[in-house]
C-alpha positions in Angstrom: -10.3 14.6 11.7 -13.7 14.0 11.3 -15.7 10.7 12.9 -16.1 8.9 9.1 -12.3 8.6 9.0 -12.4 6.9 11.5 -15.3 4.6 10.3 -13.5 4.1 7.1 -10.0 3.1 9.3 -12.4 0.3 11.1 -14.0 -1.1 8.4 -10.0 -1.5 6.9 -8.6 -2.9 9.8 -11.7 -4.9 11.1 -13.5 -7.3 9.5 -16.9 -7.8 11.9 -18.1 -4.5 11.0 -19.6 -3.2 14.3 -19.9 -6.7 16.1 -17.0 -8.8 17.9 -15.8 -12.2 16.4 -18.4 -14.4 15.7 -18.4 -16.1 19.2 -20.8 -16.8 21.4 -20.2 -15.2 24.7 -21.7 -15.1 27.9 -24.4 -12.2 26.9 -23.0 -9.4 28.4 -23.3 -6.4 26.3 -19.9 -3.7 26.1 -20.5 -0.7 24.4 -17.2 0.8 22.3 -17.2 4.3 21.6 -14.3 5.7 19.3 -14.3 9.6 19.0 -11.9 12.5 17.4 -10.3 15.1 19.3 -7.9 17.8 18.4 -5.8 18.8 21.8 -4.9 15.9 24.0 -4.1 17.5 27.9 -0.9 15.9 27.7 1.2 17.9 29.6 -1.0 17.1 33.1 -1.3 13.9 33.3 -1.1 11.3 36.0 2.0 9.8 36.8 1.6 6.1 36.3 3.5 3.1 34.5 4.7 3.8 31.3 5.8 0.6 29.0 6.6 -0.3 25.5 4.1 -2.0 23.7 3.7 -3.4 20.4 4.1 -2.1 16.9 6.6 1.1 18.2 3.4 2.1 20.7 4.2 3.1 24.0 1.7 2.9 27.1 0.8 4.7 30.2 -1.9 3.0 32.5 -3.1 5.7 35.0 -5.0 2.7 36.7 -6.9 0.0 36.2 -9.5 1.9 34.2 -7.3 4.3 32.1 -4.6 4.4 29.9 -2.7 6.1 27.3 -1.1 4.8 24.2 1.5 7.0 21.6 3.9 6.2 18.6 7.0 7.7 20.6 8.5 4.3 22.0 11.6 5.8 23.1 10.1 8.8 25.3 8.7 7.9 28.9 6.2 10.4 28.0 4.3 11.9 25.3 4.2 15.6 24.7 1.7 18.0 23.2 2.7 17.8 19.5 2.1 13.7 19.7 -0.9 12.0 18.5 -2.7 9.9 21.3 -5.3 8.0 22.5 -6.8 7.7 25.5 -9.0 4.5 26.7 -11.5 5.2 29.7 -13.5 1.6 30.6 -16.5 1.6 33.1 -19.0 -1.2 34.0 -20.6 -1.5 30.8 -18.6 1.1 28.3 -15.1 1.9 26.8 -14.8 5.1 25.4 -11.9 5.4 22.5 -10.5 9.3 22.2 -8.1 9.8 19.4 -6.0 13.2 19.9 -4.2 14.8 17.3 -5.3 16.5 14.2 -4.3 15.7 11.6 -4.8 11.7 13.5 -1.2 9.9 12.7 -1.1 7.5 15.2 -3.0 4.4 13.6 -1.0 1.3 15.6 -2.0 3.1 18.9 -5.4 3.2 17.7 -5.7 0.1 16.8 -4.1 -1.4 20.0 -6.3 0.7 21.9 -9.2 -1.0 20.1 -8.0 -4.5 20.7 -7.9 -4.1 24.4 -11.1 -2.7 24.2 -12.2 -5.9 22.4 -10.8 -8.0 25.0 -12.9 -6.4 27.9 -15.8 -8.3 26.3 -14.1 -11.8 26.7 -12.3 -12.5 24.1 -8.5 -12.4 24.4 -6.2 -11.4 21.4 -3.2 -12.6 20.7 0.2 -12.0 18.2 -0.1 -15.4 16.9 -1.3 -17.4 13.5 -3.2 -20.1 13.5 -4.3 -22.9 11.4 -6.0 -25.7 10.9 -6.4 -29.2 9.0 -10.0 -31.0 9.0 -10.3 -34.1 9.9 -10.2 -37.1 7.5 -10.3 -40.9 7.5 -7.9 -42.1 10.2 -7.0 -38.5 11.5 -8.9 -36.0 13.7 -8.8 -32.3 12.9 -6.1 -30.1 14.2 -5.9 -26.5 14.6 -2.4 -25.0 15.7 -2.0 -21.4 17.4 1.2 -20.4 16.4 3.6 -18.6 18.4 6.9 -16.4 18.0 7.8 -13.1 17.9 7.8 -10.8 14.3 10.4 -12.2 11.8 10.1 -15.9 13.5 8.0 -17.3 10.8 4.7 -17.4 11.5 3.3 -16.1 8.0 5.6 -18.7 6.0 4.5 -21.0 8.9 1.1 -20.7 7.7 1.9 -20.5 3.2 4.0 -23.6 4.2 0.5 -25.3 6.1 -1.7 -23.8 3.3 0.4 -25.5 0.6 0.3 -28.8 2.6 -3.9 -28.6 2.1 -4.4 -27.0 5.9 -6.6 -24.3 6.1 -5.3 -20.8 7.3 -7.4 -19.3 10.3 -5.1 -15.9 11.4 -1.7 -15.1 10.2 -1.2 -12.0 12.8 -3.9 -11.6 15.3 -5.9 -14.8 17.4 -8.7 -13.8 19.3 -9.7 -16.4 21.6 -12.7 -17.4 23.6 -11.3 -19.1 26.9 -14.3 -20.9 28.2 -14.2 -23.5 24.5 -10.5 -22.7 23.1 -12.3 -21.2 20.1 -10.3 -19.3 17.7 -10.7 -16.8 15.0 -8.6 -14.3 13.0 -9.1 -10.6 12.3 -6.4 -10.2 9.5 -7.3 -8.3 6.2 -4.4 -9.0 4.3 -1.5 -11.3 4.5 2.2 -9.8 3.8 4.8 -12.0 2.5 8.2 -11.2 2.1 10.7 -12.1 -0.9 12.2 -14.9 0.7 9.0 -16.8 1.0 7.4 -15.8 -2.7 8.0 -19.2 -4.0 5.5 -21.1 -1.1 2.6 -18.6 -2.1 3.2 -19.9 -5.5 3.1 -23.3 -4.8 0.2 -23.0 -2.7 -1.6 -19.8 -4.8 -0.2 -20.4 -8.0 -2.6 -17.5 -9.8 -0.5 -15.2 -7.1 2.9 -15.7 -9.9 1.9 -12.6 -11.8 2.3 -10.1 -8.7 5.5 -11.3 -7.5 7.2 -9.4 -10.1 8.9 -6.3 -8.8 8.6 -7.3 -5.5 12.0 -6.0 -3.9 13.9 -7.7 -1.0 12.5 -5.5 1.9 9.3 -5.2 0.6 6.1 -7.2 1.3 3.5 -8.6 -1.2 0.1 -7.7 0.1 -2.5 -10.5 -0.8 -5.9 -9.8 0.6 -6.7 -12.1 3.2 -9.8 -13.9 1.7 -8.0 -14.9 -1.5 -5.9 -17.4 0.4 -9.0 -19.4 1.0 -9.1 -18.7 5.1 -11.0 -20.4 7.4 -14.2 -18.1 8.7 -15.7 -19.8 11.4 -14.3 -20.2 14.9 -12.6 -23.5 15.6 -11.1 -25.6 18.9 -7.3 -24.7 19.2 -6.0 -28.4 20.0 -2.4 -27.5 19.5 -0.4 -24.6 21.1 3.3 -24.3 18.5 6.2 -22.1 19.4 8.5 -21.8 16.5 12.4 -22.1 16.8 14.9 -21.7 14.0 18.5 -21.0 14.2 21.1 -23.8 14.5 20.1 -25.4 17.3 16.6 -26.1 15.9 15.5 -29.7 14.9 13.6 -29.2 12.2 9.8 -30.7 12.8 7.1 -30.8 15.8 8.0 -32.2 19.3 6.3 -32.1 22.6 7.5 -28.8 25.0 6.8 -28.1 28.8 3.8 -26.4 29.7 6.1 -23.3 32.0 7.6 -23.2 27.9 4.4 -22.7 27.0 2.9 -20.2 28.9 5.7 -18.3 28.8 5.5 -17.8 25.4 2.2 -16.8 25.6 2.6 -14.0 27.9 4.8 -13.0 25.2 1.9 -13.4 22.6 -0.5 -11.7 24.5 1.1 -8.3 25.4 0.8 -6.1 28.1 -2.9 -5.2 29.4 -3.5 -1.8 30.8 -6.9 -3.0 32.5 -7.1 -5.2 36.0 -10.4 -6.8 33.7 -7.5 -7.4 30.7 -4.8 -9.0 32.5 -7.3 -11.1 34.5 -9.1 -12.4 31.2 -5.5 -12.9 29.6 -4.0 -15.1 32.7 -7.4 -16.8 32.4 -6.6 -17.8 28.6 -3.6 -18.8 29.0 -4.6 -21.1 32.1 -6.6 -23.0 29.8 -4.7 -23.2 26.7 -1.4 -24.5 28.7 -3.6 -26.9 30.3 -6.3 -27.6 27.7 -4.4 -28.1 24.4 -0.8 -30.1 23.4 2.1 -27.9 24.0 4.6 -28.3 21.3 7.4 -26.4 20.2 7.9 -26.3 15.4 11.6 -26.6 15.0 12.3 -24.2 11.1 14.9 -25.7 9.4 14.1 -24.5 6.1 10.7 -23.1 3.9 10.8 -26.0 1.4 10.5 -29.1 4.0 7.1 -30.5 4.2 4.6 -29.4 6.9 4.9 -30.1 9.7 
């Protein structure tokens, strides 16, 4: 693999070009490195913790300064004919080495990369998020919203888009603790079958490529067609969705151990002391610093909230 496919994966998958989220942080500089390599050492590594992680990765942390990631969930261990990557942080530096050739494993790459991300500050998390201005009589409003894949966070979002709010992240938050900024990094938006008929009512030129669209498919709508909020902006709310039977529908006031349970959840597992400090950090101050609420779904056509 050479260097510019990985250059052209970045500039697909992140949309700051070589620059963080447009925050502004405390100053300090953190140099990422991302680099090819054909033979990972895989067969002499350190024993150390080894995890699932998210999007079928799995994850070894050698300590608080290394770790591997691989797209084998089920094995405790990754093997010479497995694509890996390797993260290495110092003071001031994380170096990125993708093993493998040809490179495969794009999810472990990309979770590597967002860890790396986070050394500098900024905390990600599986969440959406949007937000409503404020107008005569009502303040602005911006939501993180929380739940696990399938929940409904991306019709959560068509549904607030239809209802005039302005998307911010349908996927990934990152957040800047010391303000409760927050800002997306999504590129496209993927809507399923089911929920075809809110993008039309809130993207109605979107009709045309619903056609064709099977059942267990997604619709790919790039992300800056749906109008999405660029700027970073105050998180004031912090929304778990429920649905199932037991779910009144609409918006109600949760606990904040509710809360920050559910963003552990969001926010993953660090391999780096620096990570999980930053991330227990976050969620400190969004649990304390924003109205905990939990988004009961009883059904895509009811108005939002």
């Amino acid at each position: 693999m050479h260097d510019d496919t990985i250059a052209s994966w970045l500039d697909a998958v992140w949309p700051f070009g070589r620059a963080g989220p447009p925050f502004a942080t405390d100053g300090s500089v953190l140099k990422i490195t991302i680099r090819a390599d054909d033979a990972p050492p895989l067969d002499n590594l350190p024993t150390g913790d080894s995890l699932p992680g998210v999007s079928d990765t799995r994850h070894l942390r050698i300590d608080g300064r290394e770790f591997w990631v691989w797209e084998a969930p089920t094995k405790s261990l990754a093997t010479s004919d497995d694509c890996a990557v390797r993260v290495l942080v110092d003071d001031t530096s994380v170096t990125i080495t993708a093993y493998g050739s040809p490179f495969t494993a794009w999810a472990a790459l990309l979770n590597a990369f967002h860890e790396a991300v986070a050394l500098s500050g900024l905390v990600p998390f599986h969440a959406a998020a949007v937000h409503r201005p404020a107008s005569l009589g009502s303040p602005e409003q911006t939501w993180m919203i929380l739940g696990p894949s399938g929940r409904g966070k991306t019709t959560t979002v068509l549904r607030a888009l239809r209802a005039g709010w302005l998307p911010v992240a349908e996927d990934v938050c990152w957040l800047l603790p010391p303000t409760l900024e927050v800002i997306g990094s999504d590129t496209t938006i993927g809507v399923r079958s089911p929920s075809l008929g809110v993008l039309h009512d809130a993207l109605p030129r979107t009709r045309e490529r619903m056609q064709g669209v099977r059942s267990n498919s997604k619709l790919l709508v790039p992300w800056h067609e749906i109008g999405a909020l660029q700027d970073p902006v105050a998180v004031t709310h912090v929304v778990e969705l429920r649905n199932g039977p037991a779910a009144e529908a609409g918006l109600a006031d949760s606990s904040g151990l509710r809360t920050v349970m559910a963003l552990y959840e969001a926010g993953g597992i660090p391999r780096t002391d620096q990570a999980r400090t930053e991330l227990a950090f976050a969620i400190g101050r969004l649990a304390e610093g924003t109205r905990n609420a939990v988004l009961g779904l009883r059904g895509i056509d009811l108005p939002f909230p």
